[in-house]
C-alpha positions in Angstrom: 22.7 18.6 7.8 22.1 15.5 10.1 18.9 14.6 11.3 18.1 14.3 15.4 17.0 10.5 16.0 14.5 10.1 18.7 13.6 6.7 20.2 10.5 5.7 22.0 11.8 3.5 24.5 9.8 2.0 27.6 11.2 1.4 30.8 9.6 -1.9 31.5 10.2 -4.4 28.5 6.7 -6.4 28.9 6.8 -10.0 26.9 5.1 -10.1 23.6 1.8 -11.6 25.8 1.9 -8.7 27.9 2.1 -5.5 25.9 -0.9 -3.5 25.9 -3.3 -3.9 22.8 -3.3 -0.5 21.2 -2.0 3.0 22.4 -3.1 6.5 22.0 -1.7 8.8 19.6 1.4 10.4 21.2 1.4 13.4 23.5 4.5 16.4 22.2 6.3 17.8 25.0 6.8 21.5 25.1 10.5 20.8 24.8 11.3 17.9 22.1 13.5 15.5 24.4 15.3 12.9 22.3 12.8 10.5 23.3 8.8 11.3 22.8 6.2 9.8 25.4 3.1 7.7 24.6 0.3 7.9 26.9 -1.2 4.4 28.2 -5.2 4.0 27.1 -7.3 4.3 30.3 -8.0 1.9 32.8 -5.0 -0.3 30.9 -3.1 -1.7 34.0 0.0 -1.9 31.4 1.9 1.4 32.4 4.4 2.7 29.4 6.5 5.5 30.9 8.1 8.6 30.1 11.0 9.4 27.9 14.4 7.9 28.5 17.5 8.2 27.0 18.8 4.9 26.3 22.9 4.1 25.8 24.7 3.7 22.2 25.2 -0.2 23.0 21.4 -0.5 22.9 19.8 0.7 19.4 18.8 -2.7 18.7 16.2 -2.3 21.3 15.4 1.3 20.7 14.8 0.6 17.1 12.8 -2.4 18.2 10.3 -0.5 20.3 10.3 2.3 17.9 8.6 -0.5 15.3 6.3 -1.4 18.1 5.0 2.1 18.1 4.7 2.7 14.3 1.7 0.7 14.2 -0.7 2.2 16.8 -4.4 2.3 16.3 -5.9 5.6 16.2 -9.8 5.4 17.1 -10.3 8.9 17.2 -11.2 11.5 14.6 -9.9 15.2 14.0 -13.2 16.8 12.4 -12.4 20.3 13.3 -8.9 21.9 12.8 -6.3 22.2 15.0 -3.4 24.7 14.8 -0.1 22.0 15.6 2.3 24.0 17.7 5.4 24.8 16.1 8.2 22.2 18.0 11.3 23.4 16.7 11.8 26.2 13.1 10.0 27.5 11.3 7.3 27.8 7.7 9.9 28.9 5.2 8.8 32.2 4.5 8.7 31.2 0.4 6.8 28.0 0.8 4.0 27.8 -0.8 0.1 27.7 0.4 -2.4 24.2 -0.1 -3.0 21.4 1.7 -0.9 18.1 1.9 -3.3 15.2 2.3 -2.0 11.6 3.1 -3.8 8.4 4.0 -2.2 5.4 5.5 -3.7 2.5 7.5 -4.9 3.3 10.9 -6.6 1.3 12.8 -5.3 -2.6 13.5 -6.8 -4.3 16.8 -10.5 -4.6 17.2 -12.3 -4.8 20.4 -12.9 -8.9 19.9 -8.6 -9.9 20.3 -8.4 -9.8 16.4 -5.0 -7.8 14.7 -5.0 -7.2 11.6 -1.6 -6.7 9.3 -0.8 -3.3 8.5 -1.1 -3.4 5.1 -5.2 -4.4 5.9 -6.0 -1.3 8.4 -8.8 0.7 7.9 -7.8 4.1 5.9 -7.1 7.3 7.6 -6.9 10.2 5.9 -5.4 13.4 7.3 -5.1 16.4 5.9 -2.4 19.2 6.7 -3.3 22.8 5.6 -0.7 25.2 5.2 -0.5 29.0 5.3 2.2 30.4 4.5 1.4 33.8 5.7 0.7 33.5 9.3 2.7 30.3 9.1 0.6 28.1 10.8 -0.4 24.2 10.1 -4.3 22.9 10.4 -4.8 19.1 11.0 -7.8 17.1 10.6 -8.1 13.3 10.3 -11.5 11.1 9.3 -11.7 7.5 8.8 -12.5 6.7 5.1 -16.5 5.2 5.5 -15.8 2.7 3.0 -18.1 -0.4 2.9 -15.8 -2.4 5.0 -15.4 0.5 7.3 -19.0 0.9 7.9 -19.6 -2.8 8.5 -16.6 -2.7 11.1 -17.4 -0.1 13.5 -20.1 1.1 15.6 -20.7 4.5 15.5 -22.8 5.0 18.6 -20.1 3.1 21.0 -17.3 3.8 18.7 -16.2 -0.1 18.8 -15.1 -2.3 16.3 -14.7 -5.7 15.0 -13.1 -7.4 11.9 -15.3 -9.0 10.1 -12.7 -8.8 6.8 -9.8 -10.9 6.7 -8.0 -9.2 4.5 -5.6 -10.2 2.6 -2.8 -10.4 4.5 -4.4 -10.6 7.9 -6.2 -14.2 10.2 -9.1 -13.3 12.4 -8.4 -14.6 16.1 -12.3 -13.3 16.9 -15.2 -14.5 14.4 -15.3 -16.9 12.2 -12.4 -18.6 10.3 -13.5 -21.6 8.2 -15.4 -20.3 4.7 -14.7 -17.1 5.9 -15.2 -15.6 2.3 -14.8 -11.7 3.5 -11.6 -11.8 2.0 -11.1 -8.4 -0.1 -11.1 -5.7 1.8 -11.0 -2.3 0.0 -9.4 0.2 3.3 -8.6 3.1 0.7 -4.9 2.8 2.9 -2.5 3.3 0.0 -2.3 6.5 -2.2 -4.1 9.9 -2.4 -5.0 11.4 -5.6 -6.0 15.1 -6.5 -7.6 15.3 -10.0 -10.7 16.6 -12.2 -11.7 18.5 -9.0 -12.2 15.3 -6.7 -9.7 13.7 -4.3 -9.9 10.1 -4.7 -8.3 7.5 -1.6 -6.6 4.1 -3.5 -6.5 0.8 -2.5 -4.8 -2.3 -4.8 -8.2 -3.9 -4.9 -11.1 -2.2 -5.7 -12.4 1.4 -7.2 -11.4 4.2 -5.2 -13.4 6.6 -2.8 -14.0 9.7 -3.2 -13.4 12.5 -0.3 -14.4 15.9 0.1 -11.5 18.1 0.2 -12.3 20.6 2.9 -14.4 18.3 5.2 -12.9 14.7 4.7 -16.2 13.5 4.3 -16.4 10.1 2.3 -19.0 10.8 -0.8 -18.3 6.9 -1.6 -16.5 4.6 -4.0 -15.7 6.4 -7.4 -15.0 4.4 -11.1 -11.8 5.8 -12.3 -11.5 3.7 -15.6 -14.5 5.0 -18.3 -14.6 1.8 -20.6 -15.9 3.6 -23.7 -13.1 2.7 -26.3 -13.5 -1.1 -27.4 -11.2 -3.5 -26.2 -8.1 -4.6 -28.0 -7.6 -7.8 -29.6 -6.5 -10.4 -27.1 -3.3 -12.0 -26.8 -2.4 -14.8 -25.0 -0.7 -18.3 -24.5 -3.7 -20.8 -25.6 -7.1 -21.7 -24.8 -6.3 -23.5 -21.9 -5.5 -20.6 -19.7 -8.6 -18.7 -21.0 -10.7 -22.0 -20.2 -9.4 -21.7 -16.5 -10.1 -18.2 -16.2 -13.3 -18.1 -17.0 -14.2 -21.0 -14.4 -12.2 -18.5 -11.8 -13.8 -15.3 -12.7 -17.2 -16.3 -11.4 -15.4 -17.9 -7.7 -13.7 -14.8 -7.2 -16.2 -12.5 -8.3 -19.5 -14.0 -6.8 -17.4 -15.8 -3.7 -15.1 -13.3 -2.8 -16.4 -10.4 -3.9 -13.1 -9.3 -6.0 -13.4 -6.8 -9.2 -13.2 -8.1 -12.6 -9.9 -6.2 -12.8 -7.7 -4.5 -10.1 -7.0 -0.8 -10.2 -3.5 -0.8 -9.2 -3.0 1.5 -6.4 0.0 3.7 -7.7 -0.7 6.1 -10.5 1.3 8.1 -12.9 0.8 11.8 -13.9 2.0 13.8 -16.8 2.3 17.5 -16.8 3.2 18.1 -20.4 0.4 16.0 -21.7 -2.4 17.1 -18.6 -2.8 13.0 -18.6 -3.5 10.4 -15.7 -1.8 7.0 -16.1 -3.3 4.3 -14.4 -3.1 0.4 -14.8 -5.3 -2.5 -14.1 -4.5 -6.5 -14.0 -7.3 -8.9 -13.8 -8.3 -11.0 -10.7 -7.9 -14.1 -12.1 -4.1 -13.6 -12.7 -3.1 -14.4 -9.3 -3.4 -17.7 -9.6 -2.3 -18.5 -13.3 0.6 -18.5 -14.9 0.3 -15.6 -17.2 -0.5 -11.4 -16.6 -2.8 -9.2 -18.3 -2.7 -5.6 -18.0 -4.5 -2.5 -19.0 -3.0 0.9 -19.2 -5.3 4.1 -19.6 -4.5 7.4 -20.2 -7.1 10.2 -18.6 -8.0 13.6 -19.6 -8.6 15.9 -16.3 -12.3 15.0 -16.8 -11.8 11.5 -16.5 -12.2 11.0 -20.1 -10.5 7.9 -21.7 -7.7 9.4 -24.1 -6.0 5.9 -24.6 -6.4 1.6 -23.6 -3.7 -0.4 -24.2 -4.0 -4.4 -23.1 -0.7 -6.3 -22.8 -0.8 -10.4 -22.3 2.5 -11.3 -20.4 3.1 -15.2 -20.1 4.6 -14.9 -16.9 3.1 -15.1 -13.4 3.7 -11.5 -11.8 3.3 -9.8 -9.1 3.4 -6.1 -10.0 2.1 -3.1 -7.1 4.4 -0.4 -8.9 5.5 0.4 -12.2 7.2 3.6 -14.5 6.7 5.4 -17.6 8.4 7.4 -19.9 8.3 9.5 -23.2 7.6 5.8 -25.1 7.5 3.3 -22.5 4.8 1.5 -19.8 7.7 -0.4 -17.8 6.8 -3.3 -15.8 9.2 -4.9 -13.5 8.5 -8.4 -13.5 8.2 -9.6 -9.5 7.6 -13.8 -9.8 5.3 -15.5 -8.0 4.2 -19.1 -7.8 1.4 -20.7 -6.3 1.8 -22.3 -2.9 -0.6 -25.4 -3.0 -0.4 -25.9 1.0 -0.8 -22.4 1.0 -3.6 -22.2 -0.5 -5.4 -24.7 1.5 -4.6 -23.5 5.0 -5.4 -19.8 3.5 -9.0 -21.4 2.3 -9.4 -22.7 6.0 -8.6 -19.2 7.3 -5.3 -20.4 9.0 -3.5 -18.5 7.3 -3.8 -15.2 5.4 -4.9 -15.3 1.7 -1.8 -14.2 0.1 -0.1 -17.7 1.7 -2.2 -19.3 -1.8 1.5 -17.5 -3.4 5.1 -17.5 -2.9 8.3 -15.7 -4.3 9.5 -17.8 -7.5 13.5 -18.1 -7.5 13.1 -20.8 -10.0 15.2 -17.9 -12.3 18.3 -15.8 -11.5 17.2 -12.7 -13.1 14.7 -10.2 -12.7 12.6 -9.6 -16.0 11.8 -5.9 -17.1 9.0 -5.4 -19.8 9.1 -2.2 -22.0 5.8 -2.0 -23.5 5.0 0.6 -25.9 2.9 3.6 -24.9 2.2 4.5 -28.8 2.1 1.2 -30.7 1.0 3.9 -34.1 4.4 5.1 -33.6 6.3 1.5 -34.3 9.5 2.0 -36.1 11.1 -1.1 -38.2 13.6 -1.9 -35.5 11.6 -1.8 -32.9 12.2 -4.7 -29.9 9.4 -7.7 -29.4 7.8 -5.9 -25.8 7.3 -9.9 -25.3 10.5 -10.3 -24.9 12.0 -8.6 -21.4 14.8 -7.3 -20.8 16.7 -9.3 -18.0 18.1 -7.9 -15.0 21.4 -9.4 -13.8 20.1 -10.3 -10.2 17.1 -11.4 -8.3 15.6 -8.0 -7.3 12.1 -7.6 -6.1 10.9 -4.2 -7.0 8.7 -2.6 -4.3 8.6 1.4 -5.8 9.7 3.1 -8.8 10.8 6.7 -8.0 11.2 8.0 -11.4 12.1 6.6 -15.2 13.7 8.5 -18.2 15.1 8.0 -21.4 18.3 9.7 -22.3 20.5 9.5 -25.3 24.1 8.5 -24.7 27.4 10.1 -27.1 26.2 8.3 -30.0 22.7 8.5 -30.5 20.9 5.5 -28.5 18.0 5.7 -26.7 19.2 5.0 -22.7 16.5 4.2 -20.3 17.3 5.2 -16.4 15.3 3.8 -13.3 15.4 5.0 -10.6 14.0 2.7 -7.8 13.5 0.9 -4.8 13.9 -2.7 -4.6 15.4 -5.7 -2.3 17.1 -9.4 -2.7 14.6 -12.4 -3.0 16.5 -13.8 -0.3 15.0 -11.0 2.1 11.0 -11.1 0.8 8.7 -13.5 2.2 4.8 -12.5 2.1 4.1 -14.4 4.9 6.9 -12.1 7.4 6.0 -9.0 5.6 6.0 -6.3 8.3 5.8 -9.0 10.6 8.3 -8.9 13.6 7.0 -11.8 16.0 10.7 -13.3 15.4 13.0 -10.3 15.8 10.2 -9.7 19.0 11.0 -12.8 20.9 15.2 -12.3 20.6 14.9 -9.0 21.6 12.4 -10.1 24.4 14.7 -12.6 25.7 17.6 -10.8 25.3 15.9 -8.1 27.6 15.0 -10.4 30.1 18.0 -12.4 30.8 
């Protein structure tokens, strides 16, 4: 079965100065036209028209504008539910009941001429409720109040302005230089359903905590109980652990980052009723070496299992996998960018300009790290030691990971994943289109 492509496609191509600041959430036609319309915000003298079906020759510029609309700010809420009209099919008659909840970043320009990058927009949650036997679909949708959230926006005029840099973002309104707002926790990444409390993630901070039938924000929630002691620590030599404990207290009392960063993506396992999740420490980002923490959760929160791993490598790690015997790491390299780091420092940049992709090696390093170190056999491989891809790959999300065994006995380990060439990943142009904007623009108008 082939999938209909719609395009949202303006008549008018405006230049890059001219397109309107933010656009409401679009309005479904009765009939699905190949093309959906997007209502202009009131009193906006920038008119964006109706659906138009554009020719074959142009799907450069339909996919263009179809970008253009995929980040739209959305400044209003959903508090009571809404039955969505059924477009086009119908609910499987064996599908089951629940609600699908997913958050994602939603709003991006302020009311003060400041944009902010995607990956920095405030969380929205929305939450789709499913019957099955009436067949309908409820929506509602509820900013996250984090801290950040409530320090952005006015409740009583409903406006808003960035106050946070974030980490990938530059303020044009407020204040630039010593700017020190820098780590912004926008619960915009992952949803979690466990121990009877849905939990928002972010890559930088402790979750928060929603209620599940109101998407109310009860407030930030600590995942990680640290009540089994700490292993013994490995690493390279006292210099590293002399420079990270002159960072800790910068980062900490200056920037306001967390000892040690929840990652954002988390692993279940049904057999074992377990959460897997994984920390790295602040500091890391800017020395040459990794430390990470896996747990393993009961569905009370309860730690089960702490396992610390010292990697002397400078990583970059937002995903990983697991299987039967394995935490697998997928070794991303990162450097630090010196001029980076100073424009970044004088807020002309965004923060994550301090670090840049490391080619300095033509493979991509993958760390098998044992998940039950009790369980070590004789022949059992140094986890130290990775196991080197053939090609520079960075790895943006794992799908799944499994070990098999092949004809004669040996343990095979299979990844499925997402990844893409060094040669294509720049932080600074991530999800940034201001180049592929200006062809397209001039292409247009000539």
């Amino acid at each position: 079965m082939q999938a209909k492509i719609f395009h949202i496609v303006p008549t008018v191509f405006h230049s890059p100065s001219k397109l309107p600041s933010y656009l409401h959430q679009p309005s479904l036609p009765r009939k699905l036209p190949r093309a959906i319309s997007i209502s202009s915000p009131v009193n906006d003298n920038h008119h964006v028209p109706g659906p138009l079906t554009i020719p074959d020759k142009d799907e450069s510029m339909a996919a263009f504008w179809d970008y253009q609309f995929l980040f739209i700010s959305q400044r209003s809420e959903t508090s009571e539910p809404i039955t969505l009209p059924v477009v086009e099919g119908t609910i499987p008659p064996d599908f089951p009941s629940g609600t699908y909840y997913l958050t994602g970043p939603g709003l991006f320009v302020d009311d003060h001429g400041s944009t902010v990058h995607p990956l920095d927009g405030h969380g929205y949650l929305r939450a789709f409720s499913i019957d099955g036997v009436p067949k309908e679909v409820k929506f509602t949708a509820k900013y996250i109040k984090t801290e950040a959230q409530v320090e952005e926006h006015d409740p009583v005029t409903g406006s808003w302005r960035f106050t946070h840099r974030g980490p990938f973002s530059v303020l044009k309104g407020g204040k630039k230089l010593g700017n020190v707002k820098v780590m912004k926790n926008v619960a915009n990444t992952s949803v979690l359903k466990w121990g009877g409390k849905l939990l928002c993630l972010w890559e930088g901070g402790d979750p928060y905590q929603i209620e599940s039938e109101t998407l109310d924000t009860v407030g930030s929630f600590n995942v990680i109980n640290e009540s089994l002691p700490s292993a013994e620590k490995r690493g390279p030599g006292d210099l590293f652990d002399v420079a990270a404990r002159l960072l800790k207290p910068v980062l900490h009392g200056v920037f306001k980052m967390p000892p040690k960063r929840l990652l954002s993506h988390y692993k279940l396992v049904a057999q074992r009723n377990r959460l897997l999740a994984v920390t790295c420490n602040a500091e890391d980002m800017l020395l040459p070496r990794s430390n990470f923490t896996f747990y393993e959760l009961d569905s009370n929160f309860n730690l089960l299992q702490k396992q610390e791993f010292n990697i002397p490598d400078h990583l970059m790690i937002h995903d990983w996998a697991f299987t039967d015997t394995y935490y697998i790491l997928f070794g991303n390299r990162i450097k630090l960018d010196i001029i980076g780091s100073m424009t970044a420092v004088c807020g002309l940049s965004p923060m994550i300009s301090a670090l840049s992709v490391n080619p300095s090696k033509s493979t991509s390093p993958i760390y098998l790290l044992p998940r039950f170190p009790s369980e070590k056999s004789a022949g059992q491989r140094d986890w130290r030691v990775p196991v080197e891809a053939p090609s520079r790959k960075w790895l943006l999300h794992v799908g799944n990971a499994f070990e098999i065994k092949d004809i004669d006995g040996n343990s095979m380990i299979q990844i499925q994943a997402c990844a893409c060439s060094y040669q294509w990943f720049n932080f600074q142009k991530l999800f940034d289109n201001l180049v592929w904007k200006q062809d397209i623009i001039g292409k247009a108008d000539n």
